[in-house]
C-alpha positions as YAML, in Angstrom:
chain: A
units: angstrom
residues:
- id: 1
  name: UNK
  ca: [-34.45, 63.40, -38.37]
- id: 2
  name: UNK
  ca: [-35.04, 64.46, -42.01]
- id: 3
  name: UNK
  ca: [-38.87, 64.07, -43.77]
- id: 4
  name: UNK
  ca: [-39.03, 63.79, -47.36]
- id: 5
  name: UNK
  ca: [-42.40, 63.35, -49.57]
- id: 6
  name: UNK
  ca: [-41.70, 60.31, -51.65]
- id: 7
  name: UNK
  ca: [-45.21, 61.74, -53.31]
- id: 8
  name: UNK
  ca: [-43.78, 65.08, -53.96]
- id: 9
  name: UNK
  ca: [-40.34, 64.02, -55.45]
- id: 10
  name: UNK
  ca: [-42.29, 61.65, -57.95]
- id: 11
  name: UNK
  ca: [-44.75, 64.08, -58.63]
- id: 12
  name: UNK
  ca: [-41.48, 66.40, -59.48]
- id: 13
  name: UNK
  ca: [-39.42, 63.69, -61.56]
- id: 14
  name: UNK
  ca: [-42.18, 62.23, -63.11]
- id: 15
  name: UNK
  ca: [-42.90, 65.52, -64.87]
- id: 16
  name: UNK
  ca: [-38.94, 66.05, -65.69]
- id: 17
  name: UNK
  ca: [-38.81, 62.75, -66.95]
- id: 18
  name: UNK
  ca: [-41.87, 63.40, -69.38]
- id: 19
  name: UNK
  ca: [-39.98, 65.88, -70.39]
- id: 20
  name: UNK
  ca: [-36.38, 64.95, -70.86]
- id: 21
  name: UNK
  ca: [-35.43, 63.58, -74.39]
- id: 22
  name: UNK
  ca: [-34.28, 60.33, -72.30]
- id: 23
  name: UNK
  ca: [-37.81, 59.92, -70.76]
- id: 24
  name: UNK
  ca: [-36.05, 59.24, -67.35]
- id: 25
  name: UNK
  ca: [-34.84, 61.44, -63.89]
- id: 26
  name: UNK
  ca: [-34.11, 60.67, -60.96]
- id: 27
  name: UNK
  ca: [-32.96, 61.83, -57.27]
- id: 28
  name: UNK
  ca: [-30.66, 60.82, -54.64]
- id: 29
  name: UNK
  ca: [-32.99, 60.61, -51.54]
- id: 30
  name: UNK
  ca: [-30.43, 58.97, -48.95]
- id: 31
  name: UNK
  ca: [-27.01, 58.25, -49.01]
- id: 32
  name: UNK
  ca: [-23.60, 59.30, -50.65]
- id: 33
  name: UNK
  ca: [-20.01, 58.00, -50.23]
- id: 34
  name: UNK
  ca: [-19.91, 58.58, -46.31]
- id: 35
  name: UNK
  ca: [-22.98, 55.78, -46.18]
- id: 36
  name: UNK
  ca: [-23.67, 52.68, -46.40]
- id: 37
  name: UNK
  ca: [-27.01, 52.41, -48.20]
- id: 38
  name: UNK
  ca: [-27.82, 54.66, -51.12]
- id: 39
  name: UNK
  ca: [-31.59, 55.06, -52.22]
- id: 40
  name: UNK
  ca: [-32.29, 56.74, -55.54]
- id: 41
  name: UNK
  ca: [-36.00, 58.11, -56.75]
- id: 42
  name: UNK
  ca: [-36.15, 57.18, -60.23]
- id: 43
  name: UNK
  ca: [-39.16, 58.10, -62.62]
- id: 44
  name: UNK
  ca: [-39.41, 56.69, -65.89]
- id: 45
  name: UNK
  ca: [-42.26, 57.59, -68.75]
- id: 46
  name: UNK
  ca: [-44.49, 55.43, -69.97]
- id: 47
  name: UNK
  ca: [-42.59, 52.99, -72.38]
- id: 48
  name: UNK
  ca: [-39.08, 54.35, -71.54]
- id: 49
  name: UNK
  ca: [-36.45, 52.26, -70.16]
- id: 50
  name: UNK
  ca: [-32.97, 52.38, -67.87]
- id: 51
  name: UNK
  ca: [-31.06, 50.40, -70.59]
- id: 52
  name: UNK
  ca: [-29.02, 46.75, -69.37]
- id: 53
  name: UNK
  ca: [-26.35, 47.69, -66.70]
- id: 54
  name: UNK
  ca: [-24.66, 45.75, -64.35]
- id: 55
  name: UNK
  ca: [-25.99, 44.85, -61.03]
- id: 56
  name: UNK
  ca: [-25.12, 47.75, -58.00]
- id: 57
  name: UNK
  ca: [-24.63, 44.80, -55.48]
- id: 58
  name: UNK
  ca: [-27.14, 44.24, -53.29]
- id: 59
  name: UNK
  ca: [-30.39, 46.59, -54.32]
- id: 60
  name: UNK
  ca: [-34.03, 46.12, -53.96]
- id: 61
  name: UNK
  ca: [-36.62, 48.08, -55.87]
- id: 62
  name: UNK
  ca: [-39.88, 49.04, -54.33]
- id: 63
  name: UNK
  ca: [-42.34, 50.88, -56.68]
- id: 64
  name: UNK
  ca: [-44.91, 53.72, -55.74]
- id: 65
  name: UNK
  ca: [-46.49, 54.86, -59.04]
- id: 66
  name: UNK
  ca: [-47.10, 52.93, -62.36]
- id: 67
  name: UNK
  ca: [-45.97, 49.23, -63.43]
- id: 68
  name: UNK
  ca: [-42.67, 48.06, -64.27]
- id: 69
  name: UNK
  ca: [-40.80, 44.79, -65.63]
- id: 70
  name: UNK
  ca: [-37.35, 43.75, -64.33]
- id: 71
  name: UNK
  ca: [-35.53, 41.44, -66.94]
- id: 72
  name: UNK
  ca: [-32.38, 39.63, -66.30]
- id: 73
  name: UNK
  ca: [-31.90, 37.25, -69.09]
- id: 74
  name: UNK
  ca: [-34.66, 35.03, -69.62]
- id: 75
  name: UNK
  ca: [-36.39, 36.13, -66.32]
- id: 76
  name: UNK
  ca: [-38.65, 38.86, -66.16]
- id: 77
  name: UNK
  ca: [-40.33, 40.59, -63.24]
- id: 78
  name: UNK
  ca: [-43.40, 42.56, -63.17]
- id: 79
  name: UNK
  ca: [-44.08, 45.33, -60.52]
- id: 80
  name: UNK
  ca: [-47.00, 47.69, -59.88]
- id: 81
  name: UNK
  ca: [-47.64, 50.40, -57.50]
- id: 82
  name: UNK
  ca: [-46.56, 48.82, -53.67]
- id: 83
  name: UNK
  ca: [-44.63, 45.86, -55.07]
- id: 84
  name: UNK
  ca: [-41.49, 45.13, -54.00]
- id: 85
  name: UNK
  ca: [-38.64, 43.65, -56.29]
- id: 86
  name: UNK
  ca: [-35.38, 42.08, -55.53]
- id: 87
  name: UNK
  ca: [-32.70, 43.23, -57.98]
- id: 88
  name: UNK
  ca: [-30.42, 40.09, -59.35]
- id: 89
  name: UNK
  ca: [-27.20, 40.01, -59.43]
- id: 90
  name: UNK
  ca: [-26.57, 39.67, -62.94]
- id: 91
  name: UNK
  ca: [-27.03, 42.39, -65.79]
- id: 92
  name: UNK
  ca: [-30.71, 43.82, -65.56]
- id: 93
  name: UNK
  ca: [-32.61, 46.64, -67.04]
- id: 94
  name: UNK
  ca: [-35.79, 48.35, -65.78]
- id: 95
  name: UNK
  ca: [-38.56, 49.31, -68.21]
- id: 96
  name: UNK
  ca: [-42.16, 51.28, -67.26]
- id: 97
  name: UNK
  ca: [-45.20, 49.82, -68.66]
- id: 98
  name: UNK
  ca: [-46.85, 52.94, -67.76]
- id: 99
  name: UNK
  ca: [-45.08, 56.72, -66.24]
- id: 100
  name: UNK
  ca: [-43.69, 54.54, -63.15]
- id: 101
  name: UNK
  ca: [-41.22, 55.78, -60.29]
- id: 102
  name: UNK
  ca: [-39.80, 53.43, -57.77]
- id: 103
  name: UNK
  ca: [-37.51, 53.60, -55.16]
- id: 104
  name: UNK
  ca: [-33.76, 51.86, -55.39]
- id: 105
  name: UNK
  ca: [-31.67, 50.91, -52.26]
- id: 106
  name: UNK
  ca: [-28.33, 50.06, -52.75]
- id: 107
  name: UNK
  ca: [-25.94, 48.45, -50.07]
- id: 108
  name: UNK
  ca: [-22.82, 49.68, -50.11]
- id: 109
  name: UNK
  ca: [-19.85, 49.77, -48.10]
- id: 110
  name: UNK
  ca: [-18.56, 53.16, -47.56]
...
């Protein structure tokens, strides 16, 4: 059994982020092409966003620091610290409201 600090690796990426010129990092924390789930630490500064992309399949977002909105078209989804989003299957982009990092988890088949 591995243990990770979800804390710690925030902590870390938040402050790379801050200081990247795209205001984003992030960190594989499960997964690669021999699994079938994929989760991704992703820390975003305040007012920065991912940028519309197509939807990785089945994904959920769950977010530990800051607040977030989720738009897909018309719809728009707000998360703060302990939410837990639903990704759409449709093109989507992820913006912080304030320094945020969440958590993605990606099905896919290996």
């Amino acid at each position: 059994m591995e243990k990770t600090s979800l804390t710690r690796l925030g902590e870390e990426q938040l402050l790379k982020a801050r200081e990247a010129s795209s205001g984003r990092a992030a960190v594989t924390v499960y997964g690669g092409h021999e699994h079938d789930m994929r989760q991704t630490l992703i820390a975003l500064a305040a007012g920065r966003s991912l940028g519309e992309h197509e939807s990785p399949g089945e994904a959920s977002l769950q977010v530990l620091v800051g607040t977030v909105r989720l738009t897909a078209g018309a719809e728009v989804w707000e998360g703060a610290a302990g939410d837990y989003l639903v990704i759409p299957d449709a093109r989507h982009d992820l913006h912080a409201d304030t320094d945020a990092v969440v958590l993605l988890t990606v099905a896919t088949r290996a």
